[in-house]
C-alpha positions as CSV (number, residue, x, y, z in Angstrom):
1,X,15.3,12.9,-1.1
2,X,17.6,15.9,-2.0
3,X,16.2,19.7,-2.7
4,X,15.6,20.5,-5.9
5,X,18.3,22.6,-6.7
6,X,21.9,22.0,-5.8
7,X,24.7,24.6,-5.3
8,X,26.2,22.9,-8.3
9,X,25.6,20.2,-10.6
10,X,26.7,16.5,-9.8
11,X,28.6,14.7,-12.8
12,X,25.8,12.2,-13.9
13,X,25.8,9.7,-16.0
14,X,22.1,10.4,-17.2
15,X,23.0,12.1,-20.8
16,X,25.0,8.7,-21.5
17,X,21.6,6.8,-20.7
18,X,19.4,8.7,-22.4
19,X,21.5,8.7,-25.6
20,X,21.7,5.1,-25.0
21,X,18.0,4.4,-24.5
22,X,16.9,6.9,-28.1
23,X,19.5,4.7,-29.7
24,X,18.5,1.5,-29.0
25,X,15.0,1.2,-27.6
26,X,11.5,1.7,-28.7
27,X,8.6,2.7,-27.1
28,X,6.0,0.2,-25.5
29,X,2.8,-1.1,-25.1
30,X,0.5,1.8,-26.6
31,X,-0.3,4.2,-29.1
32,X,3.1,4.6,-30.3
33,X,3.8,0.9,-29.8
34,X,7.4,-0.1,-31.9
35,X,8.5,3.6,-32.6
36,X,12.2,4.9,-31.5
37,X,12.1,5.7,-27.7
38,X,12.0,9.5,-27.1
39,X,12.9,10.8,-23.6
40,X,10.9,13.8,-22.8
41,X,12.1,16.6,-21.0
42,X,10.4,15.4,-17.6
43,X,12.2,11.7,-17.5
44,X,15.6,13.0,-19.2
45,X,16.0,15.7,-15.7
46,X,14.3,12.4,-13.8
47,X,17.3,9.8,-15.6
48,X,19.7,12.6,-14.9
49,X,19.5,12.5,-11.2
50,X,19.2,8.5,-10.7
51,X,22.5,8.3,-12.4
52,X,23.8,11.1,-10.7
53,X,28.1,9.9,-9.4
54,X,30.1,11.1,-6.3
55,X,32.8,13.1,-8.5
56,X,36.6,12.0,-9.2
57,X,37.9,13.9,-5.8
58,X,35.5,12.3,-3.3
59,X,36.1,9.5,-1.3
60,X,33.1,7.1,-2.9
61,X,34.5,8.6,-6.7
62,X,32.1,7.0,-9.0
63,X,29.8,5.7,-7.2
64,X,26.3,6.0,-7.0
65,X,24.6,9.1,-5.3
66,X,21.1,7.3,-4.9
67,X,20.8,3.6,-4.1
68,X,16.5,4.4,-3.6
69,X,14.7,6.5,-6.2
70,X,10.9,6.7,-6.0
71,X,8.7,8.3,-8.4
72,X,5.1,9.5,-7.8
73,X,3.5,10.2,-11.5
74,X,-0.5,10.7,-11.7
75,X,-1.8,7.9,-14.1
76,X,-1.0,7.7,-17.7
77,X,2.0,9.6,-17.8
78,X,4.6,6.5,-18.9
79,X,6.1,5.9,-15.8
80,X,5.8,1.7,-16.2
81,X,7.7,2.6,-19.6
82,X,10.2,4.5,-18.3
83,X,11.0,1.8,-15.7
84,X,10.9,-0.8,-18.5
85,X,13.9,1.5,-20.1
86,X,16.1,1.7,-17.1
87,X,15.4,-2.3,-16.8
88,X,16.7,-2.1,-20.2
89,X,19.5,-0.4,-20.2
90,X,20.5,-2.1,-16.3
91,X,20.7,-5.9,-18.2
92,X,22.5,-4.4,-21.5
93,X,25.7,-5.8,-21.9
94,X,27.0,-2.6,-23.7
95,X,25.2,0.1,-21.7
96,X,26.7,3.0,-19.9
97,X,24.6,2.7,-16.4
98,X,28.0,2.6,-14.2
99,X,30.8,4.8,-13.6
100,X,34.2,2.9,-14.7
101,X,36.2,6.2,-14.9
102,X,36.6,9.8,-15.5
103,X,37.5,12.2,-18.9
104,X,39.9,14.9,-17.9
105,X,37.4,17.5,-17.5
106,X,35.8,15.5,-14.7
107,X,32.9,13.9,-16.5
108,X,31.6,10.4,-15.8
109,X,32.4,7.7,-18.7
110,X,29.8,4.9,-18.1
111,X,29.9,0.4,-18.8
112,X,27.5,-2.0,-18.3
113,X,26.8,-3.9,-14.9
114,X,28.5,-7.7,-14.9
115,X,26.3,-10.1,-14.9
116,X,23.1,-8.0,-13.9
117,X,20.2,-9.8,-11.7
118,X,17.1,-7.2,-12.1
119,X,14.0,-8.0,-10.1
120,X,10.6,-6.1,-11.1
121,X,8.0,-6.8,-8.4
122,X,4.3,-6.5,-9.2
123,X,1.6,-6.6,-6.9
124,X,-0.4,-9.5,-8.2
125,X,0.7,-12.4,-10.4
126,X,-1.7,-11.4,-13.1
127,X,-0.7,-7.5,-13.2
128,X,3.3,-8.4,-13.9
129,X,2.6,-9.2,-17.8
130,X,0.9,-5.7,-18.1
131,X,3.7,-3.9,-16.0
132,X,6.9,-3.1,-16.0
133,X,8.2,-7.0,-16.6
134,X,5.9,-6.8,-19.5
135,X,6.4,-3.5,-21.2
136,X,10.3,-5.0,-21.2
137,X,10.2,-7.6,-23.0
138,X,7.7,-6.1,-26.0
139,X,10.4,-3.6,-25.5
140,X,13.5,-5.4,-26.1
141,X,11.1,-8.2,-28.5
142,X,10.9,-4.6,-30.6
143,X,14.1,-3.0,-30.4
144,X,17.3,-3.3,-32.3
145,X,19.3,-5.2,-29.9
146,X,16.3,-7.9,-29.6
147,X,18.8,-10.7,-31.0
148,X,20.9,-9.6,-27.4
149,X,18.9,-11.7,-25.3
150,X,17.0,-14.6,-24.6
151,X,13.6,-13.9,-23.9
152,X,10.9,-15.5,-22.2
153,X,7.4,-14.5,-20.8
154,X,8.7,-14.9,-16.9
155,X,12.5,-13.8,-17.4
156,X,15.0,-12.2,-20.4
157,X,18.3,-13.2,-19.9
158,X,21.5,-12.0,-22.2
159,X,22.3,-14.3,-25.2
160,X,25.4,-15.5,-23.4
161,X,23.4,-16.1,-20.3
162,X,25.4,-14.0,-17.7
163,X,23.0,-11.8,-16.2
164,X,18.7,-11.7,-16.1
165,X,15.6,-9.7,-15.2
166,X,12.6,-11.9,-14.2
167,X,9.0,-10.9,-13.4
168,X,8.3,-11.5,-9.5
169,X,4.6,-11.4,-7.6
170,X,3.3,-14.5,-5.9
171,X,6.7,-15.0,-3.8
172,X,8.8,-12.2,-3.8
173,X,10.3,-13.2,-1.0
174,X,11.7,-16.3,-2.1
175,X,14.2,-13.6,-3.2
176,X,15.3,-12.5,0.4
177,X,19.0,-14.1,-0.6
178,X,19.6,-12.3,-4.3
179,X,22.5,-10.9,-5.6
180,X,20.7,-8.1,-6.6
181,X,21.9,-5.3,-9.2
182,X,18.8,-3.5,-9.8
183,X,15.3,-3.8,-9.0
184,X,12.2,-2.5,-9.5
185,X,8.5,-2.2,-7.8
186,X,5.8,-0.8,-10.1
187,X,2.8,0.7,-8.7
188,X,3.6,0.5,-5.0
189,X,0.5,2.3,-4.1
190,X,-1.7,-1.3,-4.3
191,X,1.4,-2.9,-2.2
192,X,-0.7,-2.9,1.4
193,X,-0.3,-7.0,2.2
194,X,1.8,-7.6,4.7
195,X,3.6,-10.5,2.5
196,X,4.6,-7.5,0.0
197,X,5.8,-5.0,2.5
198,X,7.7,-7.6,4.0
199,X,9.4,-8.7,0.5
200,X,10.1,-4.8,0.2
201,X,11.7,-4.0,3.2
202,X,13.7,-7.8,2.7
203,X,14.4,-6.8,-1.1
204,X,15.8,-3.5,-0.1
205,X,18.4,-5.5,2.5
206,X,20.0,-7.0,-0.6
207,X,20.9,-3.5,-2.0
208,X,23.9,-3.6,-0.2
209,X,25.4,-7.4,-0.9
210,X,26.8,-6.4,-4.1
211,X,29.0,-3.5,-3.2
212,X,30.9,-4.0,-6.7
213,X,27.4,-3.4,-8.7
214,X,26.7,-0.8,-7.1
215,X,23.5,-1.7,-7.0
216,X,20.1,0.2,-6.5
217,X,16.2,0.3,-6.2
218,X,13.4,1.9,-7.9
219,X,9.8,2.8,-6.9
220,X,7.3,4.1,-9.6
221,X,3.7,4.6,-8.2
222,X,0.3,6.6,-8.8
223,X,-0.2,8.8,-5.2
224,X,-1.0,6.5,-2.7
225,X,-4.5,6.3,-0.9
226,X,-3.9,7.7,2.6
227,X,-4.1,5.0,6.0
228,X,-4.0,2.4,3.8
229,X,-0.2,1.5,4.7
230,X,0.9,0.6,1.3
231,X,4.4,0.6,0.0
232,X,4.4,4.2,-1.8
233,X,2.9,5.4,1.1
234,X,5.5,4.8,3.8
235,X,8.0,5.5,0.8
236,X,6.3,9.1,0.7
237,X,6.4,9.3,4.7
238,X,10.1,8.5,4.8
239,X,10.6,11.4,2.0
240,X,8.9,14.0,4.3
241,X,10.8,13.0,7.4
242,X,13.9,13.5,5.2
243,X,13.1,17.1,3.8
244,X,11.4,18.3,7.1
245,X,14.9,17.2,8.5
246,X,13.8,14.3,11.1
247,X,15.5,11.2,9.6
248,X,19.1,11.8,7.5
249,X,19.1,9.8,3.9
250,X,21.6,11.5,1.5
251,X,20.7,8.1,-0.7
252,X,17.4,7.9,-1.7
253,X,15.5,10.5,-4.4
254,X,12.0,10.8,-4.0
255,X,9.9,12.7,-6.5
256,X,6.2,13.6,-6.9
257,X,4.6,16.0,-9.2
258,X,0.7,16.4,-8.1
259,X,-1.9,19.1,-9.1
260,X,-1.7,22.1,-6.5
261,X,-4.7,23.8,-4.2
262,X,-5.2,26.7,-6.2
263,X,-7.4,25.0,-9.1
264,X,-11.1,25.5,-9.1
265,X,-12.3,21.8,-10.4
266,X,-15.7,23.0,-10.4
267,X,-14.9,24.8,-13.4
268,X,-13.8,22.9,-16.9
269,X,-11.2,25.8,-17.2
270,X,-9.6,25.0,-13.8
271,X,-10.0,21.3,-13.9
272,X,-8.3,21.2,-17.0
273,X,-5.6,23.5,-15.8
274,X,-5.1,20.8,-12.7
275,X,-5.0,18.1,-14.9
276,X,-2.1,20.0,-16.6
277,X,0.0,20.8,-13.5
278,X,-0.3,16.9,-12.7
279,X,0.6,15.9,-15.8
280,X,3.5,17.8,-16.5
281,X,5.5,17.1,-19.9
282,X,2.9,14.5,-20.6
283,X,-0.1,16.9,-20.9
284,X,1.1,17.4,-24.9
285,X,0.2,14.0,-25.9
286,X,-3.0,13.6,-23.1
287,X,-6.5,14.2,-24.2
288,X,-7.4,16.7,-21.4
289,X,-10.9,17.1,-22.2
290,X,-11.6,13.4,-22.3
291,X,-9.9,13.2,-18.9
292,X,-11.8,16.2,-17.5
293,X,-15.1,14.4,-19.2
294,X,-14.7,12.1,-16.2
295,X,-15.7,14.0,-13.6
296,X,-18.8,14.9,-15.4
297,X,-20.3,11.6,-14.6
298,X,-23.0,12.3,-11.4
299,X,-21.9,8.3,-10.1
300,X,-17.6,8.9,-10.3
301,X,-15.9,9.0,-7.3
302,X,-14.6,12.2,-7.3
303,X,-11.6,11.4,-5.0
304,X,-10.5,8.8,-7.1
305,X,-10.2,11.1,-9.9
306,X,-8.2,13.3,-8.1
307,X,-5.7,11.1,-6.9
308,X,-5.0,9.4,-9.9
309,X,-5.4,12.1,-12.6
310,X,-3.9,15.3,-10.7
311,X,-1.9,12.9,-8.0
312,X,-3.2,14.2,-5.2
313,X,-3.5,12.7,-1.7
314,X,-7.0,12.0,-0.9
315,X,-9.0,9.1,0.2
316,X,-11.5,7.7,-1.9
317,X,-15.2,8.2,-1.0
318,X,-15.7,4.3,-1.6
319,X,-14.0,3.5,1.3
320,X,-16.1,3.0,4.4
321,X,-14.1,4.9,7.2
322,X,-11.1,7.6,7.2
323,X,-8.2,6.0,7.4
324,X,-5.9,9.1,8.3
325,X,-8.8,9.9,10.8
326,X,-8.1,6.9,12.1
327,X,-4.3,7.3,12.5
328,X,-5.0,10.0,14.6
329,X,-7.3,8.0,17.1
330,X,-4.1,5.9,18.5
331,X,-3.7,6.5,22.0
332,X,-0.2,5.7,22.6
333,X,0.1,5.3,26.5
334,X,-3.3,3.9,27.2
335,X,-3.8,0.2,28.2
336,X,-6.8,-2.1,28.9
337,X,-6.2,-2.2,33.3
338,X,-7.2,-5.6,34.9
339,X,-10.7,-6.4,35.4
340,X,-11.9,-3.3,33.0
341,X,-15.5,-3.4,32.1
342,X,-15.4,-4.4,28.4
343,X,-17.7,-5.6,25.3
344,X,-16.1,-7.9,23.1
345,X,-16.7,-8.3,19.2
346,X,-16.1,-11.2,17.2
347,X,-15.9,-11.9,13.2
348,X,-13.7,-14.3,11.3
349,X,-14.4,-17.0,8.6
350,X,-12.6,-20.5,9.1
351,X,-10.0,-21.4,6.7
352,X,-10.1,-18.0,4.4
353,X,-10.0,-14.8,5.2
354,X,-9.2,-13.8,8.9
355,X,-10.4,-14.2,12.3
356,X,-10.4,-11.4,15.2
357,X,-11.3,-10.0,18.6
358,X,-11.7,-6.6,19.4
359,X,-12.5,-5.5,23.1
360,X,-13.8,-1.7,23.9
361,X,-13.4,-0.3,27.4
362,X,-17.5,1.0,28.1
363,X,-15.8,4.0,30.3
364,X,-13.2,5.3,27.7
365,X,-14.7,3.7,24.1
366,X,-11.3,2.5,23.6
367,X,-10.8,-0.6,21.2
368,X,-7.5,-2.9,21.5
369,X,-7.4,-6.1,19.4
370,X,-7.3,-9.0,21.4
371,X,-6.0,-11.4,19.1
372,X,-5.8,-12.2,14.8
373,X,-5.5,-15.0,12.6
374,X,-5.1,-14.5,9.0
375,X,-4.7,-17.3,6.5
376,X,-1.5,-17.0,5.1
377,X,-0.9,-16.5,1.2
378,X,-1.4,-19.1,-0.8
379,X,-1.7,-21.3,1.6
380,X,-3.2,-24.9,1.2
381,X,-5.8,-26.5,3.5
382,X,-5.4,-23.7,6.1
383,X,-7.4,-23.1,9.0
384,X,-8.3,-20.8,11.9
385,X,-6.8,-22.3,15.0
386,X,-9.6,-22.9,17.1
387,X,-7.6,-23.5,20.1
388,X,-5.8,-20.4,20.0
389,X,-9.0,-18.3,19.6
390,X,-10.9,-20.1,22.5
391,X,-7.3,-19.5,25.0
392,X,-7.4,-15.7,23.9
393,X,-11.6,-15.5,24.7
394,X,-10.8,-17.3,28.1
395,X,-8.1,-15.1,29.0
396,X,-10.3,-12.3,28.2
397,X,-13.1,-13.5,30.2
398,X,-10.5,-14.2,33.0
399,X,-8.3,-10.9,33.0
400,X,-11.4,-8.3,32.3
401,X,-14.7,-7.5,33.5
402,X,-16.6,-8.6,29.9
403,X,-20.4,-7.3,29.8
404,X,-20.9,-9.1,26.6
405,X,-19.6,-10.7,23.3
406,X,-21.1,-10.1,20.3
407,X,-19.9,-12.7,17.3
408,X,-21.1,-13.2,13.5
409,X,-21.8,-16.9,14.0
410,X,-21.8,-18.1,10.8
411,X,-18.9,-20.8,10.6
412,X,-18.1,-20.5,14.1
413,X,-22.1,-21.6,15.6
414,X,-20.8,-24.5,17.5
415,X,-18.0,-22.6,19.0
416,X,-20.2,-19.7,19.7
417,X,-23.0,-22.1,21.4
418,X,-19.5,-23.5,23.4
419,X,-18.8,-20.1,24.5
420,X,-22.6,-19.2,25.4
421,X,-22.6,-22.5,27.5
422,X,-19.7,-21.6,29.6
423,X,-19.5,-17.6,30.2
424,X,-23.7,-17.5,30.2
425,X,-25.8,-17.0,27.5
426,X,-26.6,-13.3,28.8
427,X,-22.7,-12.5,28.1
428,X,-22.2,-14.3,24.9
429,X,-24.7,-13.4,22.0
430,X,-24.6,-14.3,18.1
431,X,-24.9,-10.7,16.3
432,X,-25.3,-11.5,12.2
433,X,-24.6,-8.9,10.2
434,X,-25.8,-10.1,7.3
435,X,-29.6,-8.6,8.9
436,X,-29.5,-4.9,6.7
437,X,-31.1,-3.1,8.8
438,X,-29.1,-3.6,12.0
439,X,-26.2,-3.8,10.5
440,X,-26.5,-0.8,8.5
441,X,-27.0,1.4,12.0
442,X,-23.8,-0.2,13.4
443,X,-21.4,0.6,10.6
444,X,-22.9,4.4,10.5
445,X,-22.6,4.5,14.1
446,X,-18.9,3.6,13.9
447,X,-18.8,6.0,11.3
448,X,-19.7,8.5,13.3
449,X,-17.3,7.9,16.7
450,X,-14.7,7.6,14.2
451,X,-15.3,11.1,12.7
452,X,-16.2,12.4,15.8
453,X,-12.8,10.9,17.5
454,X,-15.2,9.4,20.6
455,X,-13.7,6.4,19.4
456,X,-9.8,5.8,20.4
457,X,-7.5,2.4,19.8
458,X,-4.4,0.6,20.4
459,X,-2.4,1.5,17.2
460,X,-2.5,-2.2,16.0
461,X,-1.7,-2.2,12.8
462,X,-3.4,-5.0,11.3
463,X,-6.6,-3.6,13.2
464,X,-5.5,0.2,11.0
465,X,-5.2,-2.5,7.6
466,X,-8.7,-3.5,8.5
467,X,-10.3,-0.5,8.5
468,X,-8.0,0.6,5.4
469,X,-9.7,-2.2,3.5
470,X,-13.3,-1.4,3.9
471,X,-15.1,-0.8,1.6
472,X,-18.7,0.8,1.3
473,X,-21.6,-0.6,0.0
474,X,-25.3,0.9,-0.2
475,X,-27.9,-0.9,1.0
476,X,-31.5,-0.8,-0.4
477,X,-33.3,0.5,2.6
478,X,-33.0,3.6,4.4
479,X,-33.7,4.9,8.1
480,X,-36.1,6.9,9.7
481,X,-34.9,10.1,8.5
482,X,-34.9,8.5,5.0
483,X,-31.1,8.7,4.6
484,X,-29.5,5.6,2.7
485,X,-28.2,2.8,5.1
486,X,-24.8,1.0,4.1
487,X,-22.7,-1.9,5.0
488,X,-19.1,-3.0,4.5
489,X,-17.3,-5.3,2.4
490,X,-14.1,-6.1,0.7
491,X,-12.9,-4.3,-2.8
492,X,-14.2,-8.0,-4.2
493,X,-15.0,-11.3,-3.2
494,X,-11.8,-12.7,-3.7
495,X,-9.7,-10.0,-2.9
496,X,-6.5,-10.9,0.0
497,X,-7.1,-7.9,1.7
498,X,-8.8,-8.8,4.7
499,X,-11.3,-6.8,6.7
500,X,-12.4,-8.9,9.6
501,X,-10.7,-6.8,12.9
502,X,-12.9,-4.2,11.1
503,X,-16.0,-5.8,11.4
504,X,-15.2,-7.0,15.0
505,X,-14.4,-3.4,16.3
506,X,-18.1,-2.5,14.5
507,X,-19.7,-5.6,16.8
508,X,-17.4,-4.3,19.7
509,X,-18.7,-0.8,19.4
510,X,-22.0,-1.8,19.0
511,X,-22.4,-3.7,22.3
512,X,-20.6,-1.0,24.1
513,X,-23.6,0.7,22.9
514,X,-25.9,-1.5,24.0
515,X,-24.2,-1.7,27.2
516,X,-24.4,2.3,28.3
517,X,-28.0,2.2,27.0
518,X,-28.2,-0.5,29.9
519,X,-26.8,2.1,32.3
520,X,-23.2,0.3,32.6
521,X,-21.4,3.6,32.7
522,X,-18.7,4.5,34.6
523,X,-19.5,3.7,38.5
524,X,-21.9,0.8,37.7
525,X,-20.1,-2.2,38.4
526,X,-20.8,-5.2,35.9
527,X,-23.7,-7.6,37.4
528,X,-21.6,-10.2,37.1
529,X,-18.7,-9.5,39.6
530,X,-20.7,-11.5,41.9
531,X,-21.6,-14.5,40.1
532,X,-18.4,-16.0,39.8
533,X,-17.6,-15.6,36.0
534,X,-14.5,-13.7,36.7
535,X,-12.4,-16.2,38.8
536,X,-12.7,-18.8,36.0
């Protein structure tokens, strides 16, 4: 990320681009489908400083100033499109996207990459014909140069077959070797599996191979939803370090235009006005009023709105805990000590999904995760490792003072009966939470400790991805007080992000509970130190 302003200008190849791009390319999928592209103001200032050049008397003359650019634009504003362009122009055998020399006066004269290899990452196999891979090729299938390159619904190659760009989801990282020229991930804010951020960080090590190239990456995403780890997130993270001066990266550009504070969105006048910040150049072709009808609705979640219509940073209400509460829960230098007097919770399915064990400390209400299993992408005839999980519950049971376990038996009622059987049936207890009622007073009661920061962890951070991924769901009854009870569940039934260490730090919780209410505070000792279970 660089400052905004700069003592002086950098030579820059962006005017050559843009000409290049209104010359040649059309506009995408939409309602100005097939017409010449037009660069507005926003995105020709944006293309200017991605193909911003080191000048003729510096030592790297020519080369790239930024090998990472990421863009934060609220939704609707064209920012797929605009990295369907660069895409464009990047596999062009004719287009000025490098610096091959100088004019006398100093300015950049541009050529094309040889033999290009462009990557464009989506975040689900479905979603990369309706991104930026997708908006390409109707692009190029449109454009005057069309008869350029060979194009195909997975990959567009040049006519004489020496360079490609190819749409990338289910395996990214089958790509960890690529000669990479340019690549792109589109809405990196949904990037939170651990098999994407992996692909990123491995994708981003191939920048450098191709020193000739001179390659680079770009990052276009909505605002991110904060504690849910995603790509744009730590992108974002990385910025601020950089402009608060912590971390040194004269290579990457990071940009993000979101709706400030001082708009009343209680009003039409000020919501509309927010809208308009957020939207920047692209508020002259929005329909404000139909975007501001939104929030009208009594059911919308608010939050949502805001991040993806003004770009702001704010977690959605549908999610079941606060994630960036939770950050701040982490105790760094804490540890679970030998023979500590712990509950246990337990949830996992057996070959989808994920399995894990969370133990909280009854003095400190501390959580730690004990141990994971999550099924891997795409993986075929998978299965929880039973053996592992019944090593890690007998280590625990050998290493800590464990008043009891509470674990969701379904799938696991044999193991569960196995456990009951040999740590005693008082210390091992099957805890369903598919019963409403009860389950409905746990999750609010971890809620609660949460908000209330009675609650403190190990910084795992599958067991913070967890918790990220919960979401709420009402349930039809209410308690005492007649307030609505709720539950928690995944975004859908089939969706990879898992949510199981969540649930087990809810059962973990809940028999820590259980266990004060017993009177096991801090100077009761556990009534089993003297019945043997703990030299097992």
């Amino acid at each position: 990320m660089v400052p905004v302003l700069d003592k002086k200008p950098w030579p820059s190849l962006g005017g050559l681009v843009c000409d290049w791009i209104e010359e040649n390319l059309v506009f995408g999928p939409g309602d100005l489908r097939g017409q010449p592209a037009k660069v507005d103001d926003e995105k020709r200032g944006l293309i200017f400083r991605m193909y911003e050049v080191h000048s003729r008397t510096h030592a790297e003359a020519g080369r790239r100033r930024f090998r990472r650019v990421a863009l934060s634009l609220r939704k609707g504003s064209a920012k797929t499109e605009l990295a369907a362009w660069i895409a464009a122009a990047e596999l062009a055998p004719d287009a000025p996207v490098r610096c091959v020399g100088f004019d006398k006066k100093g300015n950049p004269i541009g050529g094309p990459v040889t033999d290009p290899y462009i990557p464009m990452v989506a975040y689900t196999e479905e979603q990369s014909e309706d991104l930026a891979y997708g908006a390409l090729r109707v692009i190029l299938e449109l454009s005057r140069i069309a008869g350029d390159f060979d194009i195909g619904l997975e990959r567009i190659m040049r006519i004489n077959g020496d360079g490609k760009a190819e749409a990338l989801a289910t395996a990214p990282h089958a790509r960890d070797g690529a000669r990479t020229t340019f690549q792109h991930f589109d809405e990196t804010w949904h990037m939170v599996l651990p098999r994407l951020k992996k692909a990123h960080r491995a994708m981003l090590a191939n920048i450098p191979k191709r020193m000739g190239a001179d390659a680079w990456s770009l990052e276009t995403t909505t605002a991110p939803a904060p504690g849910e780890g995603s790509v744009a997130e730590d992108t974002m993270e990385f910025a601020k370090s950089v402009a608060d001066g912590h971390t040194k990266a004269a290579s990457l550009f990071f940009f993000h235009r979101q709706a400030s504070d001082q708009h009343d969105l209680a009003t039409v006048r000020g919501l509309k006005a927010a809208i308009r910040e957020a939207s920047g150049p692209v508020a002259k072709w929005s329909n404000l009023a139909a975007i501001a009808d939104q929030w009208k609705d009594p059911t919308a979640d608010k939050t949502y709105l805001a991040r993806v219509w003004l770009n702001k940073i704010v977690r959605s209400a549908d999610r079941a805990f606060d994630s960036e509460q939770w950050a701040k829960l982490h105790r760094d230098k804490h540890k679970l000590s030998e023979r500590a007097l712990i509950t246990i919770g337990f949830d996992g399915a057996r070959t989808f999904d994920a399995t894990g064990l969370v133990a909280t400390e009854i003095k400190t209400g501390y959580q730690s995760v004990l141990g994971v299993w999550e099924r891997p992408f795409n993986a075929k005839g998978w299965e929880v490792p039973v053996a592992e999980v019944n090593a890690v519950v007998e280590d625990a049971f050998k290493r800590f003072n464990v008043w009891r376990l509470y674990a969701d038996p379904p799938y696991w009622e044999g193991v569960v009966a196995d456990w009951s059987g040999k740590y005693g049936e008082e210390r091992v207890l099957p805890w369903p939470t598919y019963r409403p009622r009860p389950m409905g007073h746990a999750v609010r009661a971890y809620f609660n400790v949460i908000a209330t920061g009675e609650l403190s962890h190990d910084g795992n951070a599958d067991f913070a991805r967890h918790i990220a991924n919960a979401f709420r769901r009402d349930l039809r009854i209410r308690d005492d007080k007649g307030e609505v009870l709720w539950t928690v569940q995944k975004e859908r039934p089939d969706s990879p992000n898992k949510i199981d260490l969540g649930v087990a730090g809810i059962l973990s919780w809940e028999a820590r509970t259980d266990a004060i209410a017993a009177g096991m505070g801090e100077t009761q000792p556990s009534p089993y130190e003297t019945r043997g279970f703990l030299s097992l």
